[in-house]
Backbone as a ProteinNet text record, in pm:
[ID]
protein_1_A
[PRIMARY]
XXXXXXXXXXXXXXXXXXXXXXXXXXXXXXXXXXXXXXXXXXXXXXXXXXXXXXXXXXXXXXXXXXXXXXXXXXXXXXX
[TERTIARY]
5266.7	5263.6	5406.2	5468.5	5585.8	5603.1	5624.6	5685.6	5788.9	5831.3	5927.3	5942.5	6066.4	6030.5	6113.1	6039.3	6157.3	6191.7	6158.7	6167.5	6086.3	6173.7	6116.3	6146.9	6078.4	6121.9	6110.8	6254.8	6204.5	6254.7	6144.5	6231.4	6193.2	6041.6	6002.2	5883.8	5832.4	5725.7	5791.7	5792.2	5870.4	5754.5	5757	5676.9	5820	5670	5756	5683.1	5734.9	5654.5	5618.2	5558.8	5546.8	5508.6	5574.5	5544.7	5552.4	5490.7	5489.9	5604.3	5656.3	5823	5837.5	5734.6	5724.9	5726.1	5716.2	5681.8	5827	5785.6	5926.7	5978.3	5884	5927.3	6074.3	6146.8	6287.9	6351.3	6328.8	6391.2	6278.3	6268.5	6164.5	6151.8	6257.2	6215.8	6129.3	6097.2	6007	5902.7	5845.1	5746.1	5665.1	5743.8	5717	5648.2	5516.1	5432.5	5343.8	5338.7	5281.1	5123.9	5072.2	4958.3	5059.1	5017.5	5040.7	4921.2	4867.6	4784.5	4799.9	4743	4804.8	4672	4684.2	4526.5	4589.7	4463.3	4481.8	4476.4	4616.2	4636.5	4744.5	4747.3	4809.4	4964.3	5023.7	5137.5	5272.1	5212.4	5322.3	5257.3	5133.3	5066.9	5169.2	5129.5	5237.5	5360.1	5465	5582.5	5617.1	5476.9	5470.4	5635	5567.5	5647.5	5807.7	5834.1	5963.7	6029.6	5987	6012.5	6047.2	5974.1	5946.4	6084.2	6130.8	6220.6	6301.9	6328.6	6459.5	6519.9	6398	6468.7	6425.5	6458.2	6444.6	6366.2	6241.2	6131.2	6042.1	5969.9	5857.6	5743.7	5700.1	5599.2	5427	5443	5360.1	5333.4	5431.1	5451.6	5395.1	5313.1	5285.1	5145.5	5069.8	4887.7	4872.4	4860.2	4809.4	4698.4	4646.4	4501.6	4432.3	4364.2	4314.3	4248	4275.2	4220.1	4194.8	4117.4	4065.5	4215.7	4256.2	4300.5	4333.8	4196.6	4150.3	4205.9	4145.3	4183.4	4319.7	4417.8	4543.7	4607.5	4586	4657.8	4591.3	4434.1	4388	4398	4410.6	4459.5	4586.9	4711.2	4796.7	4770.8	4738	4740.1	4658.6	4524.9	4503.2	4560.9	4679.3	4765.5	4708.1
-2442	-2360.2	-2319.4	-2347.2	-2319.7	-2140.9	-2085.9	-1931.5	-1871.2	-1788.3	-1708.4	-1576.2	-1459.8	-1348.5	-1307.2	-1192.7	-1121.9	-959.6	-928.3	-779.8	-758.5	-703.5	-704.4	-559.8	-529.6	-357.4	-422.5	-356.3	-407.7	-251.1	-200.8	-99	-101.5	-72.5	-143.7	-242.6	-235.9	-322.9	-426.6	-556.6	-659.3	-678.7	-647.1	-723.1	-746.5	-844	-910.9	-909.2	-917.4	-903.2	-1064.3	-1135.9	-1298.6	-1296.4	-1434.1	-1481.9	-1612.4	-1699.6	-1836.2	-1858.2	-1989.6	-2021.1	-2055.2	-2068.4	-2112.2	-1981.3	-1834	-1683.3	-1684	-1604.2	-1533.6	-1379.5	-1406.8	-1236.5	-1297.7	-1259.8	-1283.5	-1140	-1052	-948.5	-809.6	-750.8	-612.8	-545.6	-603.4	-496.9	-582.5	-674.6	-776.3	-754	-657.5	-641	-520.3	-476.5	-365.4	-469.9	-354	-449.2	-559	-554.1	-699.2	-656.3	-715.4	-671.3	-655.2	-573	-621.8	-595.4	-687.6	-670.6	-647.8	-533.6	-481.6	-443.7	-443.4	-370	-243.8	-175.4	-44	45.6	103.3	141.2	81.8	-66.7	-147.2	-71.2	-111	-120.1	-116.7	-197.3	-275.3	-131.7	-95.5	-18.9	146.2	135.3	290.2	299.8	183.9	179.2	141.9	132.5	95.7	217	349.6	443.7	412.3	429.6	429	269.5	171.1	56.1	19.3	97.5	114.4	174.6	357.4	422.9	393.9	294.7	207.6	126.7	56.5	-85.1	-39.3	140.9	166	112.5	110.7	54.3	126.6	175.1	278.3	243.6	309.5	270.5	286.9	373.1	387.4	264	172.9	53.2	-89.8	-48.6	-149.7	-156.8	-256.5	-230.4	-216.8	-142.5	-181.6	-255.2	-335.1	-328.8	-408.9	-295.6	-339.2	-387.9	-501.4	-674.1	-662.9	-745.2	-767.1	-847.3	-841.8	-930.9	-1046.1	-1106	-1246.6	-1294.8	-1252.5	-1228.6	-1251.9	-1210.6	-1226.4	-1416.3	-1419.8	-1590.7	-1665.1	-1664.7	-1722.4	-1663.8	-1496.9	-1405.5	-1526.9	-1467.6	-1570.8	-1689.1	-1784.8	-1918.3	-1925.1	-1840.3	-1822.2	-1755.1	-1692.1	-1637.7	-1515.8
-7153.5	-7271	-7304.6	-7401.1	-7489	-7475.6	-7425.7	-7436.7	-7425.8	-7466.4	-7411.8	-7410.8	-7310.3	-7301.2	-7420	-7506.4	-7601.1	-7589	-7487.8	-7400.1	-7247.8	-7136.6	-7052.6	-6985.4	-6893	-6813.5	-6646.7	-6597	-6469.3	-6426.3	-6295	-6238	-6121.4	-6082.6	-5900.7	-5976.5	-6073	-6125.4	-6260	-6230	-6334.4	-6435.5	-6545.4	-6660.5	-6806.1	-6846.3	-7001.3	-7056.3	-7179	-7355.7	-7371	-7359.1	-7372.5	-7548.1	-7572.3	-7731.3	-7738.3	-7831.1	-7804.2	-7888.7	-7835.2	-7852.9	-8032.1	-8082.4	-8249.1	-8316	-8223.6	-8322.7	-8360.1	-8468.7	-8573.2	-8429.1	-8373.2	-8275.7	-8182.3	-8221.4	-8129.6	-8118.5	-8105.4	-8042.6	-8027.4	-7971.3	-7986.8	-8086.3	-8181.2	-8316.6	-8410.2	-8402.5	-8434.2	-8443.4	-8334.3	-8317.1	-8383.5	-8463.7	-8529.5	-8678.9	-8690.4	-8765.6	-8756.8	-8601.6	-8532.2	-8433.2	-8391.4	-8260.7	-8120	-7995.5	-7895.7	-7813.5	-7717.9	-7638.6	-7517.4	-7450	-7320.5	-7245.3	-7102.7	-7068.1	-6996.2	-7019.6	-7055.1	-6909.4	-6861.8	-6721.6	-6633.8	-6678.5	-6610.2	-6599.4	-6483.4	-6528.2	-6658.7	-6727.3	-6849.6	-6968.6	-6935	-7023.4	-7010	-6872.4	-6858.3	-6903	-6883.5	-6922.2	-7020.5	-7111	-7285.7	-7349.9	-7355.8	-7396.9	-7346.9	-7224.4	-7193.4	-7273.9	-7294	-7328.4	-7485.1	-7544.5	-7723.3	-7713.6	-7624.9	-7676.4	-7613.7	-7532.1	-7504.5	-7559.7	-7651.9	-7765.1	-7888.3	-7876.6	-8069.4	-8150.3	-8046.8	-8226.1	-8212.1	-8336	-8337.7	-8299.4	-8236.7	-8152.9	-8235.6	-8314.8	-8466.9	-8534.9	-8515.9	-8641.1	-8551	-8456.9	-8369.2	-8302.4	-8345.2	-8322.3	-8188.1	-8108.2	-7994.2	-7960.4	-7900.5	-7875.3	-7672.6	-7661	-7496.9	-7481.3	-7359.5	-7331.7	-7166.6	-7140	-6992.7	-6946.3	-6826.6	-6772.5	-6790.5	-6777	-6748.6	-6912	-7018.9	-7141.6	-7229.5	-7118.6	-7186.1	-7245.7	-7166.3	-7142.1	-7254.3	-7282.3	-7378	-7493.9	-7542.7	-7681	-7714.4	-7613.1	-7665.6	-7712.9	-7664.6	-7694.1	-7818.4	-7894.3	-7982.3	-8077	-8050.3	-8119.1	-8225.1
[MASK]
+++++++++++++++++++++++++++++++++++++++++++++++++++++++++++++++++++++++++++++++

């Protein structure tokens, strides 16, 4: 699968923002105005906040929406 990362948080837990390599999303402010799918608790979920007000994008301007696990890998690829 063609992807790449366009924001990541590492501090004792590593996650990334994944996007398929054909999206217009090339930097985190991209994403303002866009979906992101996250499950809800996880990790990447908690450090949502600190992550938004680190790469200056409003966090208002960005759909959230919560996905199973298992779920993620195929959302993407359906884009």
């Amino acid at each position: 699968m063609n992807i790449k990362t366009v924001g990541s948080i590492y501090r004792r837990d590593p996650a990334a923002l994944m996007v398929l390599t054909d999206s217009a999303i090339k930097t985190p402010k991209d994403l303002e105005g866009k979906t992101v799918a996250m499950t809800a608790g996880s990790g990447q979920f908690l450090q949502w906040p600190a992550f938004v007000k680190g790469a200056g994008i409003d966090a208002s301007n960005i759909q959230m929406v919560n996905i199973d696990p298992a779920g993620i890998g195929p959302a993407l690829i359906q884009r």
